[in-house]
N, C-alpha and C positions, 0 to 999 in steps of 0.2 A: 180725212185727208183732202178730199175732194173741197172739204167746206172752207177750208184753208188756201189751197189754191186760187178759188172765188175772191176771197178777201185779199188775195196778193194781187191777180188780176183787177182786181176793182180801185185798188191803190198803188196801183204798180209805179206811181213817179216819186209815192212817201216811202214806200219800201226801198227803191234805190235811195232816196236820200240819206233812210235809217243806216243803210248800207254802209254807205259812204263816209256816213258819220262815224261808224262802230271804226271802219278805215281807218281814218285820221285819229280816232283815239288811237288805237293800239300803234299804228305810226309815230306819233307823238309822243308819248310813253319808252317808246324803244331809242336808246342813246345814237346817237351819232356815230360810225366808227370806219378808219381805212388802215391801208394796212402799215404795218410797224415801218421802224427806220432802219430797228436795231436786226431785223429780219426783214427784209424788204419785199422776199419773194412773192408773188404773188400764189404759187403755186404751194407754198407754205400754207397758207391760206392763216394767217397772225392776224387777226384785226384786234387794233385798239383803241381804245375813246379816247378823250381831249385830254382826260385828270391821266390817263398809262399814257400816250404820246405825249405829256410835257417829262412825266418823270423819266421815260426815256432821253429824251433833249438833257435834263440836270443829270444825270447821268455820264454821259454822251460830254456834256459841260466838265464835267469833274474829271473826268478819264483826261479830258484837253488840256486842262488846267494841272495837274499831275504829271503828265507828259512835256508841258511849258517848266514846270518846278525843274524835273531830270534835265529840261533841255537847257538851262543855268547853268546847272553844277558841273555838268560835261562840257558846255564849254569855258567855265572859268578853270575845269582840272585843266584843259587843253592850253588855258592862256600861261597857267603857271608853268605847266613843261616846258612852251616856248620861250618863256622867260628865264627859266633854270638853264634851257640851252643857251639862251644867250650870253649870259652872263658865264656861263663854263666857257663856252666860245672864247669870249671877249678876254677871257682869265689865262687862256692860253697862249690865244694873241698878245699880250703882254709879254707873259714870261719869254715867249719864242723873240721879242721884239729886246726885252734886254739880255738875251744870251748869242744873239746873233752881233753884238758889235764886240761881246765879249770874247766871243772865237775869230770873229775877222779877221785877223793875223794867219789864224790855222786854215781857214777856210779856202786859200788857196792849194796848198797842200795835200788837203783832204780832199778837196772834190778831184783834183788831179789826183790822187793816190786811188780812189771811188771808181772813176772813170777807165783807168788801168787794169784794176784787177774786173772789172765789167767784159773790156775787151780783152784779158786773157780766159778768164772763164767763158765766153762765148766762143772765142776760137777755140779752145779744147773740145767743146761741147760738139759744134761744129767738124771736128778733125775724127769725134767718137762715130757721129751718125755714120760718117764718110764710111768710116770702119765697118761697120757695122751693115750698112748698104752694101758693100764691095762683099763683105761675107757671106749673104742673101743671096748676090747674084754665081758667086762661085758655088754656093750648093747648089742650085738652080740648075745652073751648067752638069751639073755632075751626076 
């Protein structure tokens, strides 16, 4: 052991270079890697190399592009509802528009007969609470 020592001492700047060199292999040899996208934690401790970090990215790509596909068809179902309303909208508005000159004769009549029985049912209505208040305060009293 002793004889070894000597021979290290005696070449001590080739033996660190051997060192250094055996280093850089095993360095070189060993891939590149950080940590994921798809797990970003660091505390996870996920490292992945170039070829697992892109197929995360195509991944990652596909999931987007899947997500873009759904987000078409949701909003072309939304165009079509707005347009199904529109067009029920617009189908009504007709109808209301030629049955309004059709009653126009009546329509005086009618809104005046409308507006009558509005303002007798409110004052009945009206005339009950009164009733009914005055009853409250007579048990009260009592």
């Amino acid at each position: 052991m002793n004889k070894i020592w000597k021979i290290i001492d005696h070449n001590r700047y080739l033996v660190i270079a051997g060192a250094l060199i055996a280093a850089l292999v095993v360095y070189s040899g060993c891939a590149s890697r950080t940590l994921s996208i798809v797990t970003p934690k660091a505390d996870a401790g996920i490292l992945v190399t170039r070829v697992e970090l892109q197929r995360e990215v195509t991944d990652i790509r596909s999931a987007a592009e899947a997500a873009e596909k759904r987000l078409e068809v949701a909003v072309a179902d939304l165009d079509m509802q707005d347009e199904q309303r529109r067009q029920i909208l617009g189908t009504v508005g007709t109808l209301v528009n030629m049955a309004v000159p059709a009653a126009a004769p009546l329509a005086g009549p009618v809104l005046g007969s409308m507006g009558v029985l509005l303002g007798l049912g409110a004052g009945g209505d009206n005339l009950r609470k009164n009733r009914v208040i005055k009853d409250l305060k007579a048990e009260k009293k009592a």
